[in-house]
C-alpha positions as CSV (number, residue, x, y, z in Angstrom):
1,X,4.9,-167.6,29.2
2,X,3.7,-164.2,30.0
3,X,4.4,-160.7,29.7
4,X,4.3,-158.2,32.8
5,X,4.8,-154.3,30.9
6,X,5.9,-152.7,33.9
7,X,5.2,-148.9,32.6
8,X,1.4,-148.9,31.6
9,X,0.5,-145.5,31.9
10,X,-2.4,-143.4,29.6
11,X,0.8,-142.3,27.1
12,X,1.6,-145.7,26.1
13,X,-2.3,-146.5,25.1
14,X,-3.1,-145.6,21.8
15,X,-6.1,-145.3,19.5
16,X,-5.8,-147.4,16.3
17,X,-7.6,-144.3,14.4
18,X,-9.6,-141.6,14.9
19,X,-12.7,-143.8,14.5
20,X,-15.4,-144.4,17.0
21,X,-15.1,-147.5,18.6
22,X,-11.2,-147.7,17.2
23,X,-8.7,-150.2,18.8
24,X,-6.4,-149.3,21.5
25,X,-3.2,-150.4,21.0
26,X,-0.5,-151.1,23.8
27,X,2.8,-149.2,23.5
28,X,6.2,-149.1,24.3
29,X,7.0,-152.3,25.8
30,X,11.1,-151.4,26.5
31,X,10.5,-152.3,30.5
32,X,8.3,-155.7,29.3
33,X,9.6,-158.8,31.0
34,X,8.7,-162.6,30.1
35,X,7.3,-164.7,33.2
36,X,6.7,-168.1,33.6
37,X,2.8,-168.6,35.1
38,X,2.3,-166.6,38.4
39,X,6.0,-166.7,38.5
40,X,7.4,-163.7,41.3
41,X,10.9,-162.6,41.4
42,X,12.7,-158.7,42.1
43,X,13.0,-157.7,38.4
44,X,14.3,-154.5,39.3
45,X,12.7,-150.9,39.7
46,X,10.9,-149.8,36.5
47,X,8.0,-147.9,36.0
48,X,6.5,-144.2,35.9
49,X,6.2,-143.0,39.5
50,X,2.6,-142.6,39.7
51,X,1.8,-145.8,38.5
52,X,4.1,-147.5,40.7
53,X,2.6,-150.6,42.7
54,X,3.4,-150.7,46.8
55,X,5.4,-154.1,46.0
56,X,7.5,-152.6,43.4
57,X,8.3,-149.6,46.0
58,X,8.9,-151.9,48.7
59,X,10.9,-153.7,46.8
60,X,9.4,-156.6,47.2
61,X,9.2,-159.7,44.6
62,X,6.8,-159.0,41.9
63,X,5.2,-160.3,38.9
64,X,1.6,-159.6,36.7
65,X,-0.3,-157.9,39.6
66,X,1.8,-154.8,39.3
67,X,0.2,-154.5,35.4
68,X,-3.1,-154.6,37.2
69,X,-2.3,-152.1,40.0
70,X,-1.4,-149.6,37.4
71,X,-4.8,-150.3,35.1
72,X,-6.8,-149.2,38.3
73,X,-4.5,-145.7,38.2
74,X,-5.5,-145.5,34.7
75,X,-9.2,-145.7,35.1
76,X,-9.1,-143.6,37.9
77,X,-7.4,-141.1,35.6
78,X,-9.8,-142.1,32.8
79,X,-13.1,-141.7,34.8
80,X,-12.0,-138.2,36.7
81,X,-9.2,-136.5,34.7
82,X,-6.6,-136.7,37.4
83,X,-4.9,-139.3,39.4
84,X,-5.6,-140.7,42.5
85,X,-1.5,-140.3,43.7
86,X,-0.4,-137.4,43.4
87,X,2.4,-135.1,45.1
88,X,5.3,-133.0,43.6
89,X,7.3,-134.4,46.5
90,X,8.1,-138.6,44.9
91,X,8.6,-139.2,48.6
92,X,5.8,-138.2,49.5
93,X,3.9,-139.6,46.8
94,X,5.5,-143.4,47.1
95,X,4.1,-142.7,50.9
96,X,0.6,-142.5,49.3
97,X,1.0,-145.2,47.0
98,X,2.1,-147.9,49.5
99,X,-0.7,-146.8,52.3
100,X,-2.8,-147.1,49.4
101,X,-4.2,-143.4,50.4
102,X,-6.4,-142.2,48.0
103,X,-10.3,-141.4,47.9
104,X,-13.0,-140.5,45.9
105,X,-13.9,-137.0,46.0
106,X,-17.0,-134.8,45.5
107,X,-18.1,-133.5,43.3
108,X,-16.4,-135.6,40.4
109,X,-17.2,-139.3,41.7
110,X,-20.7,-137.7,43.1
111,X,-22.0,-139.4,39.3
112,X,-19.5,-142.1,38.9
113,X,-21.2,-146.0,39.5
114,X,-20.5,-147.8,42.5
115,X,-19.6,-150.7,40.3
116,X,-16.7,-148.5,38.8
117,X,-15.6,-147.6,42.8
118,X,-15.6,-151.2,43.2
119,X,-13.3,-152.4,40.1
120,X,-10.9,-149.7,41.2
121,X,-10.3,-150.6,44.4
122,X,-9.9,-153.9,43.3
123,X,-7.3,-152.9,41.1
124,X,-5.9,-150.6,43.6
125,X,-5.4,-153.4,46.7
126,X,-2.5,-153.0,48.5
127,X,-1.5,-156.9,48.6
128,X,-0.9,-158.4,45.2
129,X,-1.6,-161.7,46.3
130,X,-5.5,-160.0,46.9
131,X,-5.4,-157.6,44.0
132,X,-8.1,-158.6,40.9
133,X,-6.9,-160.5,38.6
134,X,-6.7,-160.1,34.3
135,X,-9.4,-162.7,34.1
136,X,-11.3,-161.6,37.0
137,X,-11.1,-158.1,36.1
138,X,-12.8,-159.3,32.5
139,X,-15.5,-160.7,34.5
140,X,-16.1,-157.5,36.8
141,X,-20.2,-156.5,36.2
142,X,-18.6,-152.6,35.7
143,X,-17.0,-154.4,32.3
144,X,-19.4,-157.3,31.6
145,X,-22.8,-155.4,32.0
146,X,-21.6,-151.9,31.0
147,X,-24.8,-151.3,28.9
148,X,-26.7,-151.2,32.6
149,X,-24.3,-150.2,34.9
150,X,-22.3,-147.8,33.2
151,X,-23.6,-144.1,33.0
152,X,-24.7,-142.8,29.8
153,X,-23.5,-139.1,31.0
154,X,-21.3,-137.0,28.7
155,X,-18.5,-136.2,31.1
156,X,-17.2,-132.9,29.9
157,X,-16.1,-132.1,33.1
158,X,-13.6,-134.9,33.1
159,X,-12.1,-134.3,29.7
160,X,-11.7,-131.0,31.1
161,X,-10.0,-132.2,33.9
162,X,-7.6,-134.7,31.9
163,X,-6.9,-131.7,29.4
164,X,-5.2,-129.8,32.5
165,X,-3.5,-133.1,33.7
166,X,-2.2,-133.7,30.2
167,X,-0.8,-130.2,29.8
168,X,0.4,-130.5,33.5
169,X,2.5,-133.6,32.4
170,X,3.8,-132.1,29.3
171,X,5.2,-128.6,30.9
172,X,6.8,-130.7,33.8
173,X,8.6,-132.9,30.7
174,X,9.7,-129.7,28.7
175,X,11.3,-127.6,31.9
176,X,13.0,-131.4,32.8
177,X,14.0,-131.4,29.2
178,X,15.4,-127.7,29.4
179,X,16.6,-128.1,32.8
180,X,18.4,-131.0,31.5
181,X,19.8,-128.6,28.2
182,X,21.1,-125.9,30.7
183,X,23.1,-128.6,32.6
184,X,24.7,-129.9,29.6
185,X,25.3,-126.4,28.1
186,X,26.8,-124.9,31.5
187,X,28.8,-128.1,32.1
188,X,26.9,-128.7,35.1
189,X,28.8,-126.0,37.1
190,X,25.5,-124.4,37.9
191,X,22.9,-125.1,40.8
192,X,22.7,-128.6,42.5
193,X,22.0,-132.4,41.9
194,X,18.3,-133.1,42.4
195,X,16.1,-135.3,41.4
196,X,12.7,-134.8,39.0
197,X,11.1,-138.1,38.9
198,X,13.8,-140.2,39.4
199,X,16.1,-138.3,36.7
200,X,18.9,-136.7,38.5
201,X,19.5,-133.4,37.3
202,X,20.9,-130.5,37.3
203,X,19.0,-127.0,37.7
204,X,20.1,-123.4,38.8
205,X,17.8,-121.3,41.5
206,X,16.3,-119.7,38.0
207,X,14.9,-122.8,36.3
208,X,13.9,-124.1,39.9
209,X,11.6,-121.0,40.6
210,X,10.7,-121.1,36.7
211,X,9.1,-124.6,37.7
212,X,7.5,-123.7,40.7
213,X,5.5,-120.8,39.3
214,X,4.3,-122.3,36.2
215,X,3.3,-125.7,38.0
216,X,1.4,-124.2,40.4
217,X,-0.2,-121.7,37.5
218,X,-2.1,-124.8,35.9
219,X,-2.9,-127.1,39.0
C-alpha cells in the first residue's frame, strides 16, 4: 500500500527545528489517498493550482507520479524563488501546466547546474507513465553526488526572490480571506460570483481593484 499526498506544495514542508541540517517534515495530509502498487484510477480533483499535474487537469487517471510532478515545482521554486507556472488567470495557467510551458531564464538559472535542469525536467514530464520515479529520483547524480555537482554559491538572490513570492501568496490569501468576510457580512448582495483559485467568491468592484493594485505592487 501507498500513499499519493495530492497537495505537496513548499507550505506543507516543514523544518523539524531551527537547527542546521534539521528534518523536514511532511504536512497536512487531508487530500492523501492509499493506493495499491502503481495502482491508477480518477480520485477526483485535489490539489493547489500551481502544483497541479497535466493528468490531474485532464482529468485523466492518476496515481504516485502526480507527487512527483509537484516535487519538480517545488525545486524549481526552491532553486529560483518563483515558480515555473505562473498566471493570475487559472485558465491560463492550467494551459501552461498541461503544455508543460515553462523555461529557465537568465539571469537566475545562468548559475544553476545542469544536473539540477535535468532532475527538474524529469520531474516536470508531461506523461506520467515517463515522469522520474521516487526511486529513480533518489538515484539522480544532482541528489546522489551533491558534494560535486551542486554549487557551493550562497544564493541570496533567490531567498530574495522566494521572500517576494511568499509575501505574494500571503496578501493574495488575506484579500480572498477578506473578500470572503465582505460577502458574508453583505449577505452576498454585493458584486458578482467569481472565482480565486478555485474558491468561488464573492467580491464588489472595490475589493476587485483593491487586489489588482496591490498584486501588481509586489510582483
Amino acid at each position: 500500500m501507498g500513499v499519493v499526498h495530492r497537495d505537496l506544495k513548499p507550505e506543507n514542508l516543514l523544518l523539524a527545528s531551527k537547527s542546521k541540517g534539521a528534518a523536514v517534515k511532511l504536512a497536512d495530509f487531508g487530500l492523501a489517498i492509499e493506493v495499491e502498487g502503481d495502482q491508477q484510477a480518477w480520485f477526483g480533483f485535489a490539489g493547489t493550482p500551481g502544483y497541479l499535474s497535466p493528468e490531474v487537469l485532464r482529468k485523466d487517471p492518476y496515481g504516485k507520479a502526480v507527487d512527483l510532478w509537484a516535487c519538480g515545482v517545488i525545486l524549481y521554486i526552491l532553486l529560483v524563488g518563483y515558480p515555473p507556472f505562473w498566471d493570475e488567470d487559472q485558465h491560463r495557467l492550467y494551459q501552461q501546466i498541461k503544455a508543460g510551458a515553462y523555461d529557465f531564464p537568465s539571469p537566475e538559472w545562468d548559475t544553476v547546474t545542469p544536473e539540477a535542469k535535468d532532475l527538474i525536467n524529469k520531474m516536470l514530464t508531461i506523461n506520467p507513465a515517463k515522469r522520474i520515479t521516487a526511486a529513480e529520483a533518489l538515484k539522480h547524480p544532482w541528489i546522489s553526488h551533491r558534494s560535486t555537482v551542486a554549487s557551493c554559491m550562497h544564493r541570496q538572490e533567490t531567498v530574495e526572490c522566494l521572500k517576494k513570492f511568499n509575501a505574494r501568496r500571503k496578501l493574495k490569501g488575506a484579500i480572498l480571506t477578506t473578500m470572503l468576510a465582505t460577502r458574508n457580512f453583505s449577505g452576498g448582495k454585493s458584486g458578482s460570483n467569481k472565482k480565486a483559485d478555485g474558491v468561488k467568491v464573492t467580491s464588489s468592484s472595490s475589493s476587485s481593484l483593491f487586489f489588482s493594485v496591490m498584486m501588481s505592487d509586489i510582483r
